[in-house]
C-alpha positions as CSV (number, residue, x, y, z in Angstrom):
1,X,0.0,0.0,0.0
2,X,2.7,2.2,0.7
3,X,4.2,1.8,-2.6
4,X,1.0,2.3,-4.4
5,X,0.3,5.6,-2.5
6,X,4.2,6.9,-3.5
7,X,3.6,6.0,-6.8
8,X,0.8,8.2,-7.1
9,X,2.8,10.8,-5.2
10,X,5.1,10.8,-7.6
11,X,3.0,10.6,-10.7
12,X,0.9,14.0,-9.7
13,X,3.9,15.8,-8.7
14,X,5.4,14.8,-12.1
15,X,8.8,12.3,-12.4
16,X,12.0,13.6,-12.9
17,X,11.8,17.3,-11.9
18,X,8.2,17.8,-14.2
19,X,5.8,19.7,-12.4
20,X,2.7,21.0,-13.9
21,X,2.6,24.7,-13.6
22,X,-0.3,27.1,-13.0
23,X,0.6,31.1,-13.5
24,X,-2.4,33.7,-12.8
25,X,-3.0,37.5,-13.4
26,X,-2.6,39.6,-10.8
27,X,-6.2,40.1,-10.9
28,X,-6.2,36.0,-9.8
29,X,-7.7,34.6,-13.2
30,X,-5.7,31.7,-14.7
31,X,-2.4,32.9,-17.3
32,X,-1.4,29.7,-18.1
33,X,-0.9,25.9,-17.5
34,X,2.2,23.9,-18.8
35,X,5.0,21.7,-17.5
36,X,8.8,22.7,-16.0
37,X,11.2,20.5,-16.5
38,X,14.7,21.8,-14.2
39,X,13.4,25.3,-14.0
40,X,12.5,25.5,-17.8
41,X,8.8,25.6,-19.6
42,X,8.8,21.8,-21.2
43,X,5.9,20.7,-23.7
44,X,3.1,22.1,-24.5
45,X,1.6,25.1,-22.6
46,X,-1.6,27.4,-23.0
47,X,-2.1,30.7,-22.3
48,X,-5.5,32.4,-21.6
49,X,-6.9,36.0,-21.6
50,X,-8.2,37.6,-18.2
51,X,-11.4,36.5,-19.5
52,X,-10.4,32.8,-19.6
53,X,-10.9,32.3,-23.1
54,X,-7.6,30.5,-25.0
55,X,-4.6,33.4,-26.1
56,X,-2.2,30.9,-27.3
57,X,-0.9,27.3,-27.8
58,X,3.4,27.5,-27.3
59,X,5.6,24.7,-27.5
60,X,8.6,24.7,-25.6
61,X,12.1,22.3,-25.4
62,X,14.2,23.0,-23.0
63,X,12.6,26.6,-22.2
64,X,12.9,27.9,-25.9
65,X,10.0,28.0,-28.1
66,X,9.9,24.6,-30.1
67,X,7.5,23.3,-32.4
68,X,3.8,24.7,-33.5
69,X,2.9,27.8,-32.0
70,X,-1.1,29.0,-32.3
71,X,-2.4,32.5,-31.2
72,X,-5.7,33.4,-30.9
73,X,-8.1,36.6,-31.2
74,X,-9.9,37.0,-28.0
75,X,-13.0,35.1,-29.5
76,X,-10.7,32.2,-29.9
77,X,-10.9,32.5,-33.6
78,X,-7.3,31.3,-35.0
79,X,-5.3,34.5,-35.3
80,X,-1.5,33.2,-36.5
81,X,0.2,29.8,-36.9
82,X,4.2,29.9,-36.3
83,X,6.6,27.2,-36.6
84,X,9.8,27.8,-34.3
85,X,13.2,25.7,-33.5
86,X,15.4,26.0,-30.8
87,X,14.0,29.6,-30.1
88,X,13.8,31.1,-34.0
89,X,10.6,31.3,-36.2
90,X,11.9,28.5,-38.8
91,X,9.8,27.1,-42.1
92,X,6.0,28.7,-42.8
93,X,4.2,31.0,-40.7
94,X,0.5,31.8,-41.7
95,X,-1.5,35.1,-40.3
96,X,-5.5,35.3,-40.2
97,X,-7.8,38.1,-40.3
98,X,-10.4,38.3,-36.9
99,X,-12.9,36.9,-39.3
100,X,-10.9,33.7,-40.1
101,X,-9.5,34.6,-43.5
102,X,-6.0,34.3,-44.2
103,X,-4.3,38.0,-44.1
104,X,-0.4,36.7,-45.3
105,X,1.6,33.9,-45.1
106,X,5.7,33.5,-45.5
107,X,8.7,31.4,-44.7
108,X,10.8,32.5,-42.1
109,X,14.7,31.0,-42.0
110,X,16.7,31.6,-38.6
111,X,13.9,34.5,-37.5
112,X,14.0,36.1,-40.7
113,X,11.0,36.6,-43.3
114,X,12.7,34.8,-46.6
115,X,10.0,35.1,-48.9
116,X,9.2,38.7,-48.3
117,X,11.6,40.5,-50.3
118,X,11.6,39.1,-54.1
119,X,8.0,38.8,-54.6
120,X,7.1,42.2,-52.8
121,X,9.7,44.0,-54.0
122,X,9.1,42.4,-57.2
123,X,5.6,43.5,-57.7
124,X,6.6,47.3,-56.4
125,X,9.2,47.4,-59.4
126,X,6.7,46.3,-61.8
127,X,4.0,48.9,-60.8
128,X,7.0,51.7,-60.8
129,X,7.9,50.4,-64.3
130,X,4.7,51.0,-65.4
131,X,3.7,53.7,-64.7
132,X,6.7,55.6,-65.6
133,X,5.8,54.0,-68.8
134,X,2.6,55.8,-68.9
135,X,4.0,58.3,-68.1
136,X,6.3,59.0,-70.4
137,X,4.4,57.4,-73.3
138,X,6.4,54.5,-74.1
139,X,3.4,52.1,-74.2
């Protein structure tokens, strides 16, 4: 029985150094719920508004954002979808308007946007080009 009962002990408290952490507001609503593993956020944690409703989904290894990250809009309507490693926004990352469409989406390499620059830069050239074209009458 005794066995059994530090078994359980053990299992609630979390093994090897995991414990399940609850942070609040000042105000005493709930922040968020995730695990710490040696002093570092470890797994999966959510985060919540004052009001209690979802802010975001985070992903941690070794206390550095790792994996899927999901924020919210206060109405719990998807608002962003990052991909991070080892701490740095890495691969796609996908943003959403309030009413669910999707607003912009990119690649990111070592926390930098990689896609941005061509095809934006492109398209501003192009629209330059032409109308300094029409402009000058050389269409």
């Amino acid at each position: 029985m005794r066995l059994i009962f530090i078994w359980f002990v053990l299992m609630n408290r979390g093994l090897y150094g995991q414990e399940v952490t609850r942070e609040f507001y000042v105000s005493g609503e709930l922040k968020a719920t995730g695990k710490i593993v040696n002093g570092l956020k470890e797994g999966q944690w959510s985060f919540y508004y004052p009001s209690g409703k979802k802010n975001s989904i985070e992903n941690y290894k070794t206390g550095s954002l790792h994996g899927d990250i999901f924020y919210f809009y206060p109405n719990e309507t998807l608002q962003a979808h990052e991909q991070w490693r080892e701490g740095k926004m890495q691969d796609s990352a996908w943003y959403f308007h309030a009413n669910g469409k999707l607003h912009r989406k990119g690649v990111y390499q070592n926390n930098q946007y990689a896609e941005f620059s061509f095809r934006r830069w492109a398209t501003k050239i192009h629209r330059l080009l032409s109308r300094w074209k029409r402009n000058w009458n050389l269409v």
